[in-house]
C-alpha positions in Angstrom: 33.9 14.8 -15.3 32.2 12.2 -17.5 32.1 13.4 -21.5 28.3 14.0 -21.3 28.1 15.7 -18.1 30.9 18.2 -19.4 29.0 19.2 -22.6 26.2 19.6 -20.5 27.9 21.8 -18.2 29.8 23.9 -20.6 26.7 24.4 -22.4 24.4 25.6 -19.7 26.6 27.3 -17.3 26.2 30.5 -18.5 22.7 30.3 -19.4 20.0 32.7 -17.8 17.2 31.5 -16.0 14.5 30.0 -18.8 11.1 32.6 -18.1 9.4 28.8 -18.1 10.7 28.1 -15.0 10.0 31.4 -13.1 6.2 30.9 -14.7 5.7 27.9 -13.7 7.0 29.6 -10.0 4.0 32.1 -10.7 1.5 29.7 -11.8 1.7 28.0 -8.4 0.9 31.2 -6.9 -3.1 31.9 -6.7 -3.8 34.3 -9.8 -0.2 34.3 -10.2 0.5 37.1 -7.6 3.8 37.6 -7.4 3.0 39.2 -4.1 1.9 36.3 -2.7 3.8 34.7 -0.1 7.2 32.9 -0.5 7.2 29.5 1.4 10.5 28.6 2.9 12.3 26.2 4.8 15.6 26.6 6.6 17.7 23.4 6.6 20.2 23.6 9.0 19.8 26.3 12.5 23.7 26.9 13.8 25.3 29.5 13.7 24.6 31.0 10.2 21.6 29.5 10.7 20.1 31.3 12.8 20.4 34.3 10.7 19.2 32.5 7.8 15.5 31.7 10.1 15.7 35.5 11.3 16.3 37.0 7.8 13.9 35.1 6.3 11.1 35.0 9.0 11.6 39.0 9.0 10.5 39.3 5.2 6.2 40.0 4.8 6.0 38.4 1.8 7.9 35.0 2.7 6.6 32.4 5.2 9.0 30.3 7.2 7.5 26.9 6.8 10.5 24.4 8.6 13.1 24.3 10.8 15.3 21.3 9.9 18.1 20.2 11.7 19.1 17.1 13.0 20.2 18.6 16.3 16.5 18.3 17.5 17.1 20.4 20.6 18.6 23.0 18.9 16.0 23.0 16.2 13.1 23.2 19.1 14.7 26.1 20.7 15.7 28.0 17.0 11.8 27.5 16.2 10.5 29.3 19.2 10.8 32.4 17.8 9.2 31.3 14.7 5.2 30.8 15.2 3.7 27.9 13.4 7.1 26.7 11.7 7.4 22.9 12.0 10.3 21.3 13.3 11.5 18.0 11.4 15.1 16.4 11.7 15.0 15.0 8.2 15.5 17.2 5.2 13.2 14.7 2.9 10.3 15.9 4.7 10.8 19.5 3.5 11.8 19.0 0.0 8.9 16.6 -0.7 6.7 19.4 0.4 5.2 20.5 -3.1 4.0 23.5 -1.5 7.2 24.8 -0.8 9.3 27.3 -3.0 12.7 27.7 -1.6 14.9 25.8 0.9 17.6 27.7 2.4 20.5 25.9 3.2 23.0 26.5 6.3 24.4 23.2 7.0 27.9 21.8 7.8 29.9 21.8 4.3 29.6 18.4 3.5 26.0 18.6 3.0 25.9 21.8 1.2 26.2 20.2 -2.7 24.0 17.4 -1.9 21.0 18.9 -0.3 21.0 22.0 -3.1 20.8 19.3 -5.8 18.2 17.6 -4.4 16.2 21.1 -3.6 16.7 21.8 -7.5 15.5 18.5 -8.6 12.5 18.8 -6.0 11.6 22.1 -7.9 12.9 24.4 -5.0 14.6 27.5 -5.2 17.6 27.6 -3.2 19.7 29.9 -0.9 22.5 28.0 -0.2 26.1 28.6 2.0 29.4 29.1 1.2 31.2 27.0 0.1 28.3 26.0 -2.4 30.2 22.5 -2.1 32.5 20.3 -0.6 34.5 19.2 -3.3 35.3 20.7 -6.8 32.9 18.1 -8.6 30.0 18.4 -6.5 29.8 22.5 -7.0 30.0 21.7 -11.1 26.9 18.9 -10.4 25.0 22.1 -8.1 25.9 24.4 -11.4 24.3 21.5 -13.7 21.4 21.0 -11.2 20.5 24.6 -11.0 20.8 25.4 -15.0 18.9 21.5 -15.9 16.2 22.6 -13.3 15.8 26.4 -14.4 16.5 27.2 -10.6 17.2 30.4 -8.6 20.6 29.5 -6.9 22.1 32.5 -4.7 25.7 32.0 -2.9 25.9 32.7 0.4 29.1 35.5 0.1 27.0 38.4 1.1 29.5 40.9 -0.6 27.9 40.6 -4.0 24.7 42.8 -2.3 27.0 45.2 -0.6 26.8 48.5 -1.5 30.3 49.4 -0.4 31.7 46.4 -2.2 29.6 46.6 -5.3 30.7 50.3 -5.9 34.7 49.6 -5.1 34.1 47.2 -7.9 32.7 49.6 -10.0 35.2 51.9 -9.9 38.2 49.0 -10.8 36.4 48.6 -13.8 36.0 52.0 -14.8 40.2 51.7 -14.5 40.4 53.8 -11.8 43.8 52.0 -11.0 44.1 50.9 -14.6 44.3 47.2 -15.6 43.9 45.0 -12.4 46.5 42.5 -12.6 47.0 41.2 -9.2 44.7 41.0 -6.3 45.6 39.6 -3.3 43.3 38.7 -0.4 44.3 37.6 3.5 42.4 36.0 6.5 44.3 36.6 9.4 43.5 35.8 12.7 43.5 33.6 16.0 41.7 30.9 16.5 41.1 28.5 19.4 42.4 24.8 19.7 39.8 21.8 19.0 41.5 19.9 21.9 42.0 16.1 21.3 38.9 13.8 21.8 38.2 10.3 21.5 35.4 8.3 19.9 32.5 8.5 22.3 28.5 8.1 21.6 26.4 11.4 20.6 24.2 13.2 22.7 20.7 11.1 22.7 18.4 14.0 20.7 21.6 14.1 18.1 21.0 11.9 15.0 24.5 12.2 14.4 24.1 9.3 11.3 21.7 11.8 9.6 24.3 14.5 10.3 27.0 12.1 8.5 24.6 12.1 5.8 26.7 11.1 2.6 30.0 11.8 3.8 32.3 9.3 4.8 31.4 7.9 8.0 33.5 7.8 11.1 32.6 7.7 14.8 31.0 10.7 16.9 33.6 12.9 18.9 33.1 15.7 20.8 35.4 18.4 18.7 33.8 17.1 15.2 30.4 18.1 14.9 28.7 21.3 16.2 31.3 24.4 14.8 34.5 22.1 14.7 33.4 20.7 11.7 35.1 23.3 9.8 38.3 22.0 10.1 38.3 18.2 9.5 38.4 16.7 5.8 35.4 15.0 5.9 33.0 17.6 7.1 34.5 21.3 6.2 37.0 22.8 3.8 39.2 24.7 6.5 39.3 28.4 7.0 40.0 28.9 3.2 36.5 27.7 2.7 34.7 29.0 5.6 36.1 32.8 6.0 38.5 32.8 3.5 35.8 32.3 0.8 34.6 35.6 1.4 38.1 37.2 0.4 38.5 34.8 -2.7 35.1 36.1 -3.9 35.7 39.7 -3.9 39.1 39.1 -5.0 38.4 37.5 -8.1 35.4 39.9 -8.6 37.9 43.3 -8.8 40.5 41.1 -10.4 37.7 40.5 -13.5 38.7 36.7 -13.0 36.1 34.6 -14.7 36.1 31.0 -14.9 38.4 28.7 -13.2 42.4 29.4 -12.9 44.9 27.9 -14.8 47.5 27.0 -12.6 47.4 26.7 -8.6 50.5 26.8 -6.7 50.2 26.4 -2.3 52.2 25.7 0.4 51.3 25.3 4.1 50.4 23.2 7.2 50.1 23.0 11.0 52.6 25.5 12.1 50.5 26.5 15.1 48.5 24.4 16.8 48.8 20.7 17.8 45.6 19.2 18.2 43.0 17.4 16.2 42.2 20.0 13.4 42.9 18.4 9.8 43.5 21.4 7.8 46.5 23.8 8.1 46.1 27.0 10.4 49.2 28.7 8.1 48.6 29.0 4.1 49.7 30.6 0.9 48.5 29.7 -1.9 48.9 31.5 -5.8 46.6 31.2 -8.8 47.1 32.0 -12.4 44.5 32.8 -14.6 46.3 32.8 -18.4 45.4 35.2 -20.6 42.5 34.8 -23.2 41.4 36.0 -26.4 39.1 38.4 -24.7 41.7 39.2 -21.8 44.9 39.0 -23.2 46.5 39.6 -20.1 47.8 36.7 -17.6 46.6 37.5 -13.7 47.5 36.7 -10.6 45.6 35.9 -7.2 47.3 35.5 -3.9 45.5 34.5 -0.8 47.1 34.1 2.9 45.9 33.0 6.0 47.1 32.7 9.6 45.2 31.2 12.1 47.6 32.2 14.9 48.1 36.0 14.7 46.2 39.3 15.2 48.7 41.6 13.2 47.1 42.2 10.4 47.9 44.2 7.0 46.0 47.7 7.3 44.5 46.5 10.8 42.4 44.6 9.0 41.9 40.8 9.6 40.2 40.0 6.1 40.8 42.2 3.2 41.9 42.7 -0.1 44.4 44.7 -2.5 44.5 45.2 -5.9 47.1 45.9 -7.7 46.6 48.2 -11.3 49.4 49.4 -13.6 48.4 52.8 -12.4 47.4 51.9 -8.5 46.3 50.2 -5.9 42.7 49.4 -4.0 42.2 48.2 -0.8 38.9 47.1 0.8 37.5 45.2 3.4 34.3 43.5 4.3 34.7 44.9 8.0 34.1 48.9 5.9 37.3 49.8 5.3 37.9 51.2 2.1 41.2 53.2 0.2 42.7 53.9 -3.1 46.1 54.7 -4.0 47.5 56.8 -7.3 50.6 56.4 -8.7 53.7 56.3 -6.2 51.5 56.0 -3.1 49.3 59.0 -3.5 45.9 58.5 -1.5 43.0 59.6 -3.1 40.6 61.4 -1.2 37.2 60.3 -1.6 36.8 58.4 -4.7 33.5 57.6 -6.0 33.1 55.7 -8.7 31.3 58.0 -12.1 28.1 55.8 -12.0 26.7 53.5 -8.8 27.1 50.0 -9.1 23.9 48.4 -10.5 22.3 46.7 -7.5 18.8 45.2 -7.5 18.8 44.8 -3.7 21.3 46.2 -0.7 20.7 42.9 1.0 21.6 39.5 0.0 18.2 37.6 1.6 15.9 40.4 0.1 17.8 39.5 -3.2 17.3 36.2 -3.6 13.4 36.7 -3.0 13.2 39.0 -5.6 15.1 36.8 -7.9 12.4 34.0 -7.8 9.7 36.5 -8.0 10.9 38.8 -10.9 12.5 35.8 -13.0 16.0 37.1 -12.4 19.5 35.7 -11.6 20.6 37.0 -7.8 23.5 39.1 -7.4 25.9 35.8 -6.3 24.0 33.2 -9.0 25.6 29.8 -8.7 27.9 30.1 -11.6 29.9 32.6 -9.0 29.7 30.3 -6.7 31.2 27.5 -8.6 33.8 29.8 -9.5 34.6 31.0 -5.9 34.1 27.8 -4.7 36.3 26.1 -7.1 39.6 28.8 -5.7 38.7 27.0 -2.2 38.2 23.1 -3.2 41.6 23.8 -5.2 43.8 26.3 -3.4 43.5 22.8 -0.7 43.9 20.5 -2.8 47.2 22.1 -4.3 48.1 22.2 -0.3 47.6 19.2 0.7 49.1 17.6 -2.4 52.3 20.0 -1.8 52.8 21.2 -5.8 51.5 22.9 -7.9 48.9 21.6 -10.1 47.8 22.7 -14.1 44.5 22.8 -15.1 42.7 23.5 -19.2 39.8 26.0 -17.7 37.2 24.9 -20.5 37.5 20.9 -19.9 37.5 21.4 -16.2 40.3 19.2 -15.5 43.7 18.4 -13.7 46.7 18.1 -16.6 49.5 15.6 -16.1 48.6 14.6 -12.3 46.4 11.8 -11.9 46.6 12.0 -8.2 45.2 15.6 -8.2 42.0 15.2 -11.1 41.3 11.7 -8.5 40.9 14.2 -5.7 38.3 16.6 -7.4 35.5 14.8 -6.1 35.7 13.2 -2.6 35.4 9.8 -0.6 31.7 9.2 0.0 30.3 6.6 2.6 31.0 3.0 2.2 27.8 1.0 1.1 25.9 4.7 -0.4 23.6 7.0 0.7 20.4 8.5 -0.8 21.9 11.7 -0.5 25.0 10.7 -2.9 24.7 12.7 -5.8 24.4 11.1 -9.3 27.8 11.5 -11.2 30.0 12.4 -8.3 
């Protein structure tokens, strides 16, 4: 990170939302209804997508403005539920929209940084997926973008607005199993092979160079684009980043982790499968956070993944334990949900004294009224650079094969070149509009 961009950052990344920029949100509004309206555009329509369009085009008070994909055939038939919405392939067209407020974005990793940054810079709101970023350096530019632009920035990990997750959290920090030291979280499951392909040209209403956007560019093949994405270097961030980011959130939330770790230790690889996937299907990977003046105590988060199995710990195939000097919690995002006393004791229905503090029971619904009652959401950006950063560094620790050391208020890799290089990523040769400034 450049000296000025760092003082920026650590200045501003715990700031609130300035009430000038949610006025000038209301002044736009006719008679500055808060009511009103919420225009919105939905860049990218796969998978999670689709929800986003559905969610959103569900809400009476937001209108669904675009559909923006450049997969124009899926866009066409995404937008036939949606009447009036218009259909462009180029996310330009939506952002230089004045009239719009928000942007919601569900694209392929690689274009998740880039595109919030612009939506920021454009004066949009944004609703953006997990991982917030592809890279370490791109989700502390989104942070920067968001604070610099007084913009409503919510993280796609849906747990944050979960009652059943908000309240388990409540309870660890009333010390219900006493000081959290170590949490550790699991994605366990099986996946399918990618196959092996060969270059070949994209399907004709594809405009697979708008897809590469800023990345690196390589040729089109068949098991690298739609979905497979996920697990090539360029494009995703592996399962760590696409599942397992949901587990890292929630961990770190219950283990009252804040700000980056200290040390990241990994191992891993392609133990599994033999095909074209780029990122390993078996991982372990340790981080320390060190103790602080306000936390004196060191902890410890462990995540594990295996992409070839379906035994998983309490039947569960995502989850996480907690582990207190006077307990344990265990809880899933699939429901599940126990505590343990001293010496294994189950507790039987354990509440916590007071609910958790949530504005909205649904992470969509948040958001909206984040923008409209001058508010941070319930997953602002700030913990999403934080969960993000576990992901971009619990695989770069992997791939490198060591462990790396890191001072958590200068952002930075100690005593490994190599490593601090890899924060940020390889962009494509010659530039890109979409490139963001001080990557």
């Amino acid at each position: 990170m450049l000296p000025e961009d760092r003082r920026v950052f650590l200045k501003k990344a715990g700031a609130t939302l300035s009430a000038t920029g949610a006025a000038a949100f209301l002044q736009q509004k006719a008679g500055a209804n808060s009511s009103q309206a919420l225009r919105v555009g939905v860049i990218g329509v796969g998978s999670q997508g689709k929800g986003h369009v559905s969610r959103f085009n569900g809400m009476d008070d937001v209108e669904l403005v675009y559909i923006c994909d450049p997969d124009m055939k899926r866009a066409g038939e995404v937008a036939r539920d949606v009447d009036g919405v218009k259909v462009v392939s180029d996310l330009r067209r939506v952002l230089d929209d004045k009239t719009i407020d928000a942007v919601s974005i569900a694209t392929p990793d690689h274009w998740h940084a880039p595109a919030a940054i612009m939506a920021c810079d454009a004066g949009k709101h944004v609703y953006v997926e997990k991982p917030c970023a592809h890279s370490f350096r791109e989700a502390q530019l989104l942070l920067s973008a968001a604070r610099r632009n007084n913009r409503v920035v919510q993280h796609g990990t849906q747990q944050r607005s979960k009652r059943t997750t908000a309240d388990a959290m409540q309870m660890l920090r009333e010390g219900i199993i006493g000081d959290v030291l170590v949490a550790k979280a699991w994605n366990v499951q099986r996946r399918g092979t990618i196959g092996r392909e060969q270059p070949s040209d994209p399907p004709s209403d594809f405009d697979y160079d708008m897809w590469v956007g800023p990345a690196e560019f390589v040729p089109f093949q068949k098991n690298c684009h739609h979905y497979h994405w996920r697990w090539w270097h360029n494009f995703g961030s592996g399962d760590m980043g696409n599942d397992g980011v949901h587990e890292l959130d929630y961990a770190r939330w219950g283990l009252g982790a804040d700000g980056i770790p200290s040390k990241v230790s990994a191992i891993g690889g392609k133990y599994f499968f033999d095909d074209d996937q780029q990122f390993p299907d078996t991982q372990t990977v340790v981080f320390e956070y060190a103790g602080t003046d306000e936390q004196p105590m060191s902890k410890q988060l462990i995540f594990e993944m295996r992409l070839w199995s379906t035994n998983y710990p309490f039947n569960c195939d995502s989850g996480v334990e907690y582990y207190g000097t006077k307990g344990k919690m265990f809880i899933s995002k699939r429901g599940k949900f126990e505590v343990y006393a001293d010496r294994n004791q189950r507790m039987k229905d354990p509440k916590p004294q007071e609910p958790a503090p949530l504005l909205a029971e649904n992470h969509y619904r948040d958001f909206v009224d984040a923008i409209k009652n001058d508010r941070k959401p319930q997953a602002d950006i700030q913990i999403g650079f934080e969960s993000t950063a576990l992901s971009t560094l619990g695989n770069l620790a992997t791939r490198l094969g060591r462990t790396i050391t890191l001072d958590p208020n200068q952002q930075i890799v100690l005593g490994d070149e190599e490593a601090n290089s890899m924060l940020t990523r390889t962009y494509r040769n010659g530039g890109h509009w979409a490139i963001p400034q001080g990557a």
